[in-house]
DOBA-721597 format. One line per field, with one value per atom (N, C-alpha, C): residue in one letter; x, y, z. Coordinates in pm, whole numbers, always signed. Example, Ala and Ser with C-alpha at 12.3 -4.5 7.8 and 13.67 -1.06 7.14 Angstrom:
residu <- [A A A S S S]
xx <- [+1319 +1230 +1320 +1285 +1367 +1290]
yy <- [-569 -450 -330 -225 -106 +3]
zz <- [+780 +780 +780 +708 +714 +787]
//
This chain:
residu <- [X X X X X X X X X X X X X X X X X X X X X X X X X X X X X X X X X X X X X X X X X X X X X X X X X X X X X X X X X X X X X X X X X X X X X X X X X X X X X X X X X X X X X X X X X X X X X X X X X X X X X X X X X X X X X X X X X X X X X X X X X X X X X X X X X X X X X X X X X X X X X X X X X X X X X X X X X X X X X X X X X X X X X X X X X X X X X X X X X X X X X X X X X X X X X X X X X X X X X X X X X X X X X X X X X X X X X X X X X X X X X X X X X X X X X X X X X X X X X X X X X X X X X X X X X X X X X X X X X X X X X X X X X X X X X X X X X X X X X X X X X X X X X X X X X X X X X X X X X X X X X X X X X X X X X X X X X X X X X X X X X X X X X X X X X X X X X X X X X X X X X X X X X X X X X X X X X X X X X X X X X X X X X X X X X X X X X X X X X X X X X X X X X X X X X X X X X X X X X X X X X X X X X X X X X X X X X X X X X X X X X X X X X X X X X X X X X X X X X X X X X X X X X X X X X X X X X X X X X X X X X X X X X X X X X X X X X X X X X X X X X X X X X X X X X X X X X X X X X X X X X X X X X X X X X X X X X X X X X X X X X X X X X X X X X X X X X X X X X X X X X X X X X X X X X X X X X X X X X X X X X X X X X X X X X X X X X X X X X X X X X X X X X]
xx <- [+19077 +19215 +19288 +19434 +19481 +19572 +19629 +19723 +19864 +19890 +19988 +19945 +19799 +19739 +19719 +19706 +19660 +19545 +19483 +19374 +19422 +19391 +19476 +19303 +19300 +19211 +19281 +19175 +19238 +19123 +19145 +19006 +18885 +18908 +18786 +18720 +18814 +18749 +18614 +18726 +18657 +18551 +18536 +18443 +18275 +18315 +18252 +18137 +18260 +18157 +18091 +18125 +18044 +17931 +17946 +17799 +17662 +17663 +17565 +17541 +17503 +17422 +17372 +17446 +17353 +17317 +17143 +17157 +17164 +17200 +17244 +17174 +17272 +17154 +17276 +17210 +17284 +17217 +17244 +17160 +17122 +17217 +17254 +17166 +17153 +17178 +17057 +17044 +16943 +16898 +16956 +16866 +16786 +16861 +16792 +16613 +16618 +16481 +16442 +16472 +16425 +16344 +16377 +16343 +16249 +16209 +16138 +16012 +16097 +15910 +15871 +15938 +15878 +15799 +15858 +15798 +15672 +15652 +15565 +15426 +15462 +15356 +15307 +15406 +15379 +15258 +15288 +15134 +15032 +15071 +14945 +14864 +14959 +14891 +14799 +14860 +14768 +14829 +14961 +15088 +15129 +15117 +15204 +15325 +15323 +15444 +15596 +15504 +15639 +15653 +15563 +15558 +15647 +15640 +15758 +15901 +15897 +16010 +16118 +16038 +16090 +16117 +16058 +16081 +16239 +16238 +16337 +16499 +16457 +16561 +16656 +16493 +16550 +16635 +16564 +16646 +16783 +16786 +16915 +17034 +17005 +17070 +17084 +17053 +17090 +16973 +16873 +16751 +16734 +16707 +16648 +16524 +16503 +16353 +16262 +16302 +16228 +16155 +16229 +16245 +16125 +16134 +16081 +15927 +15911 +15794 +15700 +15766 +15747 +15627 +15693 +15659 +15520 +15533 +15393 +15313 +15333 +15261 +15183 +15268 +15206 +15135 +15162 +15070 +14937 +14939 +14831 +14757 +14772 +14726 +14695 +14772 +14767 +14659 +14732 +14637 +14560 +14519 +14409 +14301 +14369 +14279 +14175 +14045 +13883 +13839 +13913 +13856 +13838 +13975 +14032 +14117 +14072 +14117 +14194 +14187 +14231 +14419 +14417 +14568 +14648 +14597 +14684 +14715 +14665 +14656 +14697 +14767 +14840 +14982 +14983 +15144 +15195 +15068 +15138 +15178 +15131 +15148 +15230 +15266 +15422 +15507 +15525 +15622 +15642 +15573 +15627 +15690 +15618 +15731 +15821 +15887 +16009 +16089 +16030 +16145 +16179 +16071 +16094 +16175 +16125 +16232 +16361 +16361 +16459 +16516 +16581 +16635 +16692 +16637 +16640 +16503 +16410 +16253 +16183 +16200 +16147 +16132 +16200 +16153 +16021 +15966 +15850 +15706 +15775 +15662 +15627 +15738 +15761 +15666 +15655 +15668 +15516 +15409 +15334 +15219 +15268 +15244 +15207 +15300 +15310 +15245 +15217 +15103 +14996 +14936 +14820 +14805 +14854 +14876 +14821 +14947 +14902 +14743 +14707 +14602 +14478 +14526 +14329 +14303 +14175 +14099 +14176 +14157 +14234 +14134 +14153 +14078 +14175 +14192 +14279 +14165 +14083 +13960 +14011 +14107 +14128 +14219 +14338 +14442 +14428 +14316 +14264 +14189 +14113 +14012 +14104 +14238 +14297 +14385 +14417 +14504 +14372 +14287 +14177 +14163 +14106 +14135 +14239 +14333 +14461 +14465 +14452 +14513 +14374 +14234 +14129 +14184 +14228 +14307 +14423 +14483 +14627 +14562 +14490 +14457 +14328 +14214 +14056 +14068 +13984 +13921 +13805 +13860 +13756 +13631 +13654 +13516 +13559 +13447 +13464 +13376 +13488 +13371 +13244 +13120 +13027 +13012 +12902 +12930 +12878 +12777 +12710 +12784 +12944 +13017 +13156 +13136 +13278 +13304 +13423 +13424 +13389 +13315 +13274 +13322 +13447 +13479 +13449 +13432 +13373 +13258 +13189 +13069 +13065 +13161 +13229 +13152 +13215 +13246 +13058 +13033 +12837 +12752 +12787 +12760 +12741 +12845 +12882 +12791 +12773 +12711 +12775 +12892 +12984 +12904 +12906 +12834 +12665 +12583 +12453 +12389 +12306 +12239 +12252 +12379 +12447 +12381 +12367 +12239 +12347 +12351 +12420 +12358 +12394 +12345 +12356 +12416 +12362 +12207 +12143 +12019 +11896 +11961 +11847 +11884 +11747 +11735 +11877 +11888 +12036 +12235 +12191 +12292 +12278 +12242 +12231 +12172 +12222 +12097 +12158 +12060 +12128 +12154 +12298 +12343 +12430 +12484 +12587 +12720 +12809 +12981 +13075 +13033 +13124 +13097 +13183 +13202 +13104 +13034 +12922 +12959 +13091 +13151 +13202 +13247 +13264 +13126 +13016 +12885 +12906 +12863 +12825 +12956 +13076 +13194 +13234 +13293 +13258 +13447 +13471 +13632 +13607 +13552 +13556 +13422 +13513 +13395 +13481 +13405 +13432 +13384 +13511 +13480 +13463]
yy <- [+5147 +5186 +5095 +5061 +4932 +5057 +4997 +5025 +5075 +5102 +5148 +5257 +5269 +5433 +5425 +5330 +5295 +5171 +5233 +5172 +5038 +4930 +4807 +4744 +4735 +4633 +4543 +4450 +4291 +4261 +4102 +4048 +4051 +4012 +4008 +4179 +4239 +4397 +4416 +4363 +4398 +4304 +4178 +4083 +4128 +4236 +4204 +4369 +4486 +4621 +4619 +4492 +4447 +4366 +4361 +4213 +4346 +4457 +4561 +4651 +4623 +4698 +4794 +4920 +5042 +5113 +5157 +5233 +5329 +5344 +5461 +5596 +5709 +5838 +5911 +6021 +6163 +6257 +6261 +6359 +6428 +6496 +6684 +6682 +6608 +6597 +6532 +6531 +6501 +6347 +6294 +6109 +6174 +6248 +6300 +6380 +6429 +6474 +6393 +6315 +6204 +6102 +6074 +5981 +6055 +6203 +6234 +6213 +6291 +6318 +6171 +6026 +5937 +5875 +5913 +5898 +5983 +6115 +6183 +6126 +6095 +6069 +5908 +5856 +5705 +5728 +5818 +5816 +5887 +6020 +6041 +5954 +5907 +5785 +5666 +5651 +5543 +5408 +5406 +5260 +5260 +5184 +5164 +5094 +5004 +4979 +5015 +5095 +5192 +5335 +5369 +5465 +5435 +5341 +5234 +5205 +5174 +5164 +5233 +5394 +5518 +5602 +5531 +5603 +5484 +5369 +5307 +5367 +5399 +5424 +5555 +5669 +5800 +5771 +5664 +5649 +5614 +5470 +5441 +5516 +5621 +5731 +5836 +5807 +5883 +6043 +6043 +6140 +6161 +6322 +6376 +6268 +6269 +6142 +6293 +6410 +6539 +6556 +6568 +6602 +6538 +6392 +6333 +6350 +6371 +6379 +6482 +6588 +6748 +6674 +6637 +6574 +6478 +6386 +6345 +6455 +6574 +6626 +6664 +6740 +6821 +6739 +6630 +6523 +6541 +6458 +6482 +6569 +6733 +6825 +6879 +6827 +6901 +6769 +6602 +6538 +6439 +6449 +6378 +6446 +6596 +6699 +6646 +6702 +6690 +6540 +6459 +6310 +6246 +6284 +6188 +6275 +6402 +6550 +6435 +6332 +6280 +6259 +6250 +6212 +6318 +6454 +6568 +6520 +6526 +6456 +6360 +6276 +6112 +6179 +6258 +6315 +6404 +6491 +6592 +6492 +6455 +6318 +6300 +6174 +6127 +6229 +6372 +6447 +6482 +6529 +6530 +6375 +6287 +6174 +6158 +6188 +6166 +6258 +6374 +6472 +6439 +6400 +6320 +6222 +6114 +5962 +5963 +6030 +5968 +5882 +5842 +5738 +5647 +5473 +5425 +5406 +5405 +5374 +5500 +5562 +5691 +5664 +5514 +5443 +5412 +5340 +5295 +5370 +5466 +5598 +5689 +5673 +5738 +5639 +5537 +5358 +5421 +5425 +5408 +5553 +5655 +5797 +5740 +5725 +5720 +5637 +5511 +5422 +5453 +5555 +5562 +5721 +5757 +5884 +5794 +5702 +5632 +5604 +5548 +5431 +5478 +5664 +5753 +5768 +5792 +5853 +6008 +6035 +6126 +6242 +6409 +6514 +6594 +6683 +6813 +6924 +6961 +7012 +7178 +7116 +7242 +7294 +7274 +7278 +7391 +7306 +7407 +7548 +7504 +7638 +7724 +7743 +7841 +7851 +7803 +7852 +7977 +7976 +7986 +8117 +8098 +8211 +8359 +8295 +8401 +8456 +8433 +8411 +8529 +8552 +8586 +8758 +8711 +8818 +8941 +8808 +8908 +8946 +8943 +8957 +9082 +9053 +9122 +9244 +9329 +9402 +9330 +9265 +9193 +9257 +9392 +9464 +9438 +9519 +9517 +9441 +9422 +9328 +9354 +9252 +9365 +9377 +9534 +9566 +9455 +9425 +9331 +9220 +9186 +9088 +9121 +9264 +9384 +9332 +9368 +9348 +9532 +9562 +9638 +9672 +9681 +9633 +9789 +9926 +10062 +10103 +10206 +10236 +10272 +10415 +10424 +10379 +10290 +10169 +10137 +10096 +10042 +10148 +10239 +10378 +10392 +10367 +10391 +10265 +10146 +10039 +9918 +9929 +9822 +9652 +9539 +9486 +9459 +9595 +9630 +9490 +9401 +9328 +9172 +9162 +9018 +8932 +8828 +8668 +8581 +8558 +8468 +8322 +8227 +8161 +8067 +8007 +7941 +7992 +8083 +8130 +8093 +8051 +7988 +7825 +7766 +7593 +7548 +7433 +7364 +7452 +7562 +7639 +7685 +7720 +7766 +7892 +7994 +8098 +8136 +8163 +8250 +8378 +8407 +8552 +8562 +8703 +8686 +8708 +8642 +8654 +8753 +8675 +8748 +8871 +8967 +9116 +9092 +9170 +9218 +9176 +9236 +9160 +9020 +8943 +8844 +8735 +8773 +8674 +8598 +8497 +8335 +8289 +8329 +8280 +8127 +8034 +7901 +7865 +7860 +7816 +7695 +7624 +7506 +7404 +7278 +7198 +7053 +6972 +6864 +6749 +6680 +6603 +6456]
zz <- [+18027 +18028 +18127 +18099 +18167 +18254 +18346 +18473 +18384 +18263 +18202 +18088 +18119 +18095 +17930 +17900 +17758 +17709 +17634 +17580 +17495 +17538 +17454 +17388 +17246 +17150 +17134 +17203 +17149 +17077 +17046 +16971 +17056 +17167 +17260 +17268 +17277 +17280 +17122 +17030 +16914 +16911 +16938 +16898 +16987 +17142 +17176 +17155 +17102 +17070 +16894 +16834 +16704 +16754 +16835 +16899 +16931 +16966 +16969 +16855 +16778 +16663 +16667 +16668 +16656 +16547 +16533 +16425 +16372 +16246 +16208 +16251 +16337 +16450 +16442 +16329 +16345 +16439 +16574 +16643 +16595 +16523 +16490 +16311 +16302 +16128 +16085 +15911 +15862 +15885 +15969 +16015 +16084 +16193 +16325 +16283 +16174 +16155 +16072 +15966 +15909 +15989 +16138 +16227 +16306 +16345 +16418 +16315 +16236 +16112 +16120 +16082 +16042 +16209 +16321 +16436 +16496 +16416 +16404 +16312 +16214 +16126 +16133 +16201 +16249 +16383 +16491 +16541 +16457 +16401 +16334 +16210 +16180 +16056 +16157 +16291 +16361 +16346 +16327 +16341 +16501 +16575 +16678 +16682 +16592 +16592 +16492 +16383 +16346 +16486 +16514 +16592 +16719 +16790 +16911 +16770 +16729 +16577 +16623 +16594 +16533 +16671 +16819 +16910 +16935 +16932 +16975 +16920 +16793 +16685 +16765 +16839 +16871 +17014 +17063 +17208 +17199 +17135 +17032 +17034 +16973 +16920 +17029 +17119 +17233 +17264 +17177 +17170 +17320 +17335 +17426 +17511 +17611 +17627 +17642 +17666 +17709 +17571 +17447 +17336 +17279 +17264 +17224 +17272 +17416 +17508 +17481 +17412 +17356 +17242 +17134 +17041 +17037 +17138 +17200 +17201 +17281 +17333 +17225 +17125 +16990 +16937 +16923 +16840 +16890 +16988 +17077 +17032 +17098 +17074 +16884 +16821 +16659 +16599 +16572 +16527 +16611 +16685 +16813 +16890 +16929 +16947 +17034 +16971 +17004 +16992 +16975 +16923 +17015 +17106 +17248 +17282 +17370 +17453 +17567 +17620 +17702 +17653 +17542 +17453 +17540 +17505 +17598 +17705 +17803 +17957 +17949 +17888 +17901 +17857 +17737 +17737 +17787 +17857 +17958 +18074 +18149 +18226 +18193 +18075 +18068 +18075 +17978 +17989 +18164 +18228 +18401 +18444 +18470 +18465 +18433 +18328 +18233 +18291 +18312 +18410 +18503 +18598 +18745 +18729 +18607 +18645 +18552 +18465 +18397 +18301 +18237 +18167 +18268 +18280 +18110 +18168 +18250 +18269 +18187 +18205 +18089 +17977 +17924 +17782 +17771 +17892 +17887 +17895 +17978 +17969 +17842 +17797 +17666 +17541 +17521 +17475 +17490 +17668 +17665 +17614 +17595 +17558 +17418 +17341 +17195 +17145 +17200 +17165 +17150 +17287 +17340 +17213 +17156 +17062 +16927 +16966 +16780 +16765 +16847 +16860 +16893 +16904 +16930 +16824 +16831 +16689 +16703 +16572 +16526 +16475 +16509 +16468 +16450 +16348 +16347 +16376 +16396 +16400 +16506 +16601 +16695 +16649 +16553 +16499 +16356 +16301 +16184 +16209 +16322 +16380 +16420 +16468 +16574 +16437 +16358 +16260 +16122 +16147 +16066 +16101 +16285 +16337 +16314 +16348 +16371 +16252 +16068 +15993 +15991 +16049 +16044 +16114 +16211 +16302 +16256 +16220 +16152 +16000 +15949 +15800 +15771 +15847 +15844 +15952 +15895 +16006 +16048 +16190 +16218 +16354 +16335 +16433 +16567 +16622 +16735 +16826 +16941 +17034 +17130 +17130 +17122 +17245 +17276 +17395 +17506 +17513 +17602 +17681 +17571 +17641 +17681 +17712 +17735 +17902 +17919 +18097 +18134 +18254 +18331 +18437 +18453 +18619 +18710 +18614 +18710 +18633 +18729 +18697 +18538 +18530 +18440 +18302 +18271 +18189 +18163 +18294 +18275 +18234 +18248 +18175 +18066 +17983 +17864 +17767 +17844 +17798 +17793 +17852 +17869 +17958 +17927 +17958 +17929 +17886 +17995 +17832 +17871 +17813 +17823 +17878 +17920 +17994 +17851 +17945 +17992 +18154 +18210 +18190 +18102 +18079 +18183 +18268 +18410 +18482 +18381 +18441 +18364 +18220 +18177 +18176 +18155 +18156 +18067 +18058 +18025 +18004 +18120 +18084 +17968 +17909 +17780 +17702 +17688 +17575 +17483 +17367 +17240 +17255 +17190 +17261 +17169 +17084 +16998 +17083 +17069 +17079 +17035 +16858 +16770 +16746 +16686 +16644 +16531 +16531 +16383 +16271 +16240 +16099 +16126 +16186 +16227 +16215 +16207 +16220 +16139 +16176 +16065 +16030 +16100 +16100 +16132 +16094 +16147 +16179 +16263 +16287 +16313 +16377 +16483 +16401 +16318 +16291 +16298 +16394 +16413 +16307 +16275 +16196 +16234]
//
């Protein structure tokens, strides 16, 4: 604004906000999820450089860096999982950084999260088991839990049989003993298989 309280375009004004190219970023709107999903499935597919692409595009556009960091995170955790458990811990990591520092270095943290996402081996394995689960939960009578691995905390309770049979397995050789978990109806249940 000039000293007579008005915005004056000349050529130089115009010549010089056409020289920065921005692209097309509906925060609010269907680019805005068009660009996450394709930044989503760009690490889970295992691209780093659509995956940096599709993060540049969101910064661009003025994207949350929190937002985006969220997004790491889930990845991580939904398709990387059990493969490389370390993925979590690099985007929980970046996401605290990014709070701490800020924009515009929060690009690079962000830059280096999403790479390190793209570029793990990839498991949905914990993702499927806890959805397998719940769906096991909210759906079955799935029994009860058995007594031997009940908490005891009064006599009470040890009485009744709460606890009484429980192999602490730090007591046998490799940490380890066979002992059932699951509820009776629950046996031979398999949630958790790594692929």
């Amino acid at each position: 604004m000039s000293e007579d309280g008005y915005i004056h375009i000349t050529d130089e004004v115009i010549k010089n906000s056409i020289q920065t190219r921005k692209a097309i970023f509906d925060k609010n709107g269907e680019v805005h999820y068009d660009n996450i999903s394709a930044f989503i499935k760009s690490m889970r597919g295992s691209d780093p450089d659509a995956t940096v692409f599709y993060l540049a595009r969101a910064l661009n556009g003025g994207e949350d860096p929190m937002f985006l960091a969220r997004r790491i995170a889930i990845c991580a955790a939904e398709d990387v999982g059990m493969a490389n458990p370390n993925a979590l811990v690099v985007a929980n990591s970046a996401m605290q950084a990014i709070h701490m520092i800020g924009m515009p270095e929060a690009r690079i943290i962000l830059s280096e999260a999403a790479i390190y996402v793209a570029t793990s081996k990839k498991s949905n394995a914990a993702y499927l088991a806890i959805d397998a689960a719940l769906a096991d939960v909210k759906n079955k009578d799935t029994g009860e839990i058995p007594m031997h691995i009940r908490n005891a905390p009064v006599e009470k309770m040890r009485e009744l049989g709460y606890n009484e049979g429980y192999l602490y397995p730090h007591d046998f050789p490799g940490h380890y003993v066979e002992q059932q978990y699951l509820p009776d109806k629950m046996l031979g249940t398999k949630y958790y298989n790594f692929d």
